[in-house]
N, C-alpha and C positions, 0 to 999 in steps of 0.2 A: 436361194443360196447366194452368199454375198460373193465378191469376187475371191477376195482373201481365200475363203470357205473351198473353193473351186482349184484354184491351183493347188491348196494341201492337199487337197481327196487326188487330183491327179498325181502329184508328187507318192503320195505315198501308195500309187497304185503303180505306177512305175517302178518304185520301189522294191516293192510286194514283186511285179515281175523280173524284175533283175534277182531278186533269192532266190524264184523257183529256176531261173536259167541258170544259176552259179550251182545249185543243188543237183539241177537235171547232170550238167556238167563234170559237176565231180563223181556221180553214178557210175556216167562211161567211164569217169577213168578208172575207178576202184573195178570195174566189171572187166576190164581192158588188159588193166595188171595181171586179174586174175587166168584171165586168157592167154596172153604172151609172156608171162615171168617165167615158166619153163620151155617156150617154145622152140625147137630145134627144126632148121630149114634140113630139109634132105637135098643140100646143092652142097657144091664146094665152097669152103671158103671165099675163094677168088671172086667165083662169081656172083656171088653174094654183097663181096665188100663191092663193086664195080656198081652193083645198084643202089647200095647204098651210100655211096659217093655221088652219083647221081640225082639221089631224093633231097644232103646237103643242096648240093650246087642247086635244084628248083627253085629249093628253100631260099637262095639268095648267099649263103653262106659259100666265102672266099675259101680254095684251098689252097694247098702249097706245091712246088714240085711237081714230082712225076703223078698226085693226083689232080692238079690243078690242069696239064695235059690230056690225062682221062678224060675230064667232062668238059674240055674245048674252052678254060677258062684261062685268061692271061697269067702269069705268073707273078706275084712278088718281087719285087726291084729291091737292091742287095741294102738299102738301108730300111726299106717298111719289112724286112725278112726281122732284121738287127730286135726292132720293138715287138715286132709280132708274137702271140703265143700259140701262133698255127704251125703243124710239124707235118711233114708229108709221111704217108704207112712207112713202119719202121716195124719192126719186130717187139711183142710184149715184153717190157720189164718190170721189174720190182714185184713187190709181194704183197701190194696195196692199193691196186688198182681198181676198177668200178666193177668188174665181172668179180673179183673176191669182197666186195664191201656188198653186192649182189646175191652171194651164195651161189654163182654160177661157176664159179673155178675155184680150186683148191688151190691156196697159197704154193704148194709143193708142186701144181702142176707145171710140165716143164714149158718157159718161156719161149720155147721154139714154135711151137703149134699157138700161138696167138699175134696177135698184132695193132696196131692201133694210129690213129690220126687225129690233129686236132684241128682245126677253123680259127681262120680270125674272127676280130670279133665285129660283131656289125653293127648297124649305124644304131641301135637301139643298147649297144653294150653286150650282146648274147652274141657266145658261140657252141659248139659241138666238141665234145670228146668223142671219140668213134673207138669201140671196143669188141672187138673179135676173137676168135677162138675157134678154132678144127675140133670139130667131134665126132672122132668114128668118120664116117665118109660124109657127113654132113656137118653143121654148124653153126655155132650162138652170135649172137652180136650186142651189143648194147648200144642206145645213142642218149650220151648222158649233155643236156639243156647245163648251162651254166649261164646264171645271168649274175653279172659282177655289177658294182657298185662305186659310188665314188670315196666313201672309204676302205676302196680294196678289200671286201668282203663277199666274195663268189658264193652263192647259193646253186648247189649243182641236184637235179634231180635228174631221174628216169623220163625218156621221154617215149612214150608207148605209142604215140600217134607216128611217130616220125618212124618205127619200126612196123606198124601196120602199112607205109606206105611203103616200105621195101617188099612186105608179104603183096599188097596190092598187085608190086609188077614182076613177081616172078611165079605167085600162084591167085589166080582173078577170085578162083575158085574158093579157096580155104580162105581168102583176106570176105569173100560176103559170106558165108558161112559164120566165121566171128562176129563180122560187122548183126547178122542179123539177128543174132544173142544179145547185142548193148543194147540199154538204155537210148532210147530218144531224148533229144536234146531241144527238141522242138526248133531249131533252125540250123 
């Protein structure tokens, strides 16, 4: 095998492996969605949003105000606030937000029992929209991935890993229980 010959068969078996990780990959997620799209935590709110403000800030993700306090992070200086599209927890508004684009909240439902936060954005251009909601004595959340662009075109999806890691630290229990129903990803 000539040399030439040698690095194609390696290239395209590298290849060949990077499909089967990208396929194993999206497995978990489509397995993941199916698992956490209607998941309801039986905690409060409160304590729920505190962990997952928490699983943000690991993530590297800046917050604002009284959440950037929560998880012992410096605050925003009153002109990077000015540019920033990070908002510290405020109470849910409008009637088009990512828990009703979701199927998770009814337009109609009332804006008092939700709430929501957003992230700057970080050195790669991605930040978090953080979306909550009180259900009955437990409750929903969303953590919607936005990765923007340099012609100001935001690609926002579900991000289901960053919500299994909030189930991780408030129940060990039901986060391997799920985890041992996905797909292997083989690394």
């Amino acid at each position: 095998m000539t040399r030439h010959a040698a690095w194609l068969a390696l290239g395209l078996l590298a290849a060949t492996a990077g499909c089967a990780s990208v396929r194993a990959q999206h497995a978990r997620t489509v397995e993941l969605e199916k698992q956490l799209k209607d998941y309801r935590f039986e905690k409060p709110l409160d304590e729920v949003w505190q962990q997952a403000r928490l699983v943000l800030a690991a993530a590297g993700f800046r917050l604002v105000g009284t959440d950037a306090a929560a998880v012992g992070q410096e605050n925003l200086n009153a002109v990077q606030r000015i540019f920033s599209p990070a908002h510290e927890t405020a109470p849910g508004q409008g009637e088009n937000g990512p828990l009703e684009k979701i199927g998770l909240l009814k337009p109609e439902k009332d804006a008092s029992s939700r709430q929501f936060l957003d992230t700057e954005w970080n050195q790669y251009f991605e930040r978090y929209h953080l979306d909550g909601m009180s259900d009955g004595d437990g409750c929903r959340i969303a953590f919607i991935h936005i990765k923007g662009d340099f012609d100001h075109y935001d690609k926002a999806s579900r991000d289901w890993e960053m919500e299994l890691d909030v189930i991780r630290r408030l129940d060990p229990d039901e986060a391997a229980r799920i985890e041992a129903n996905l797909p292997q990803t083989g690394g």
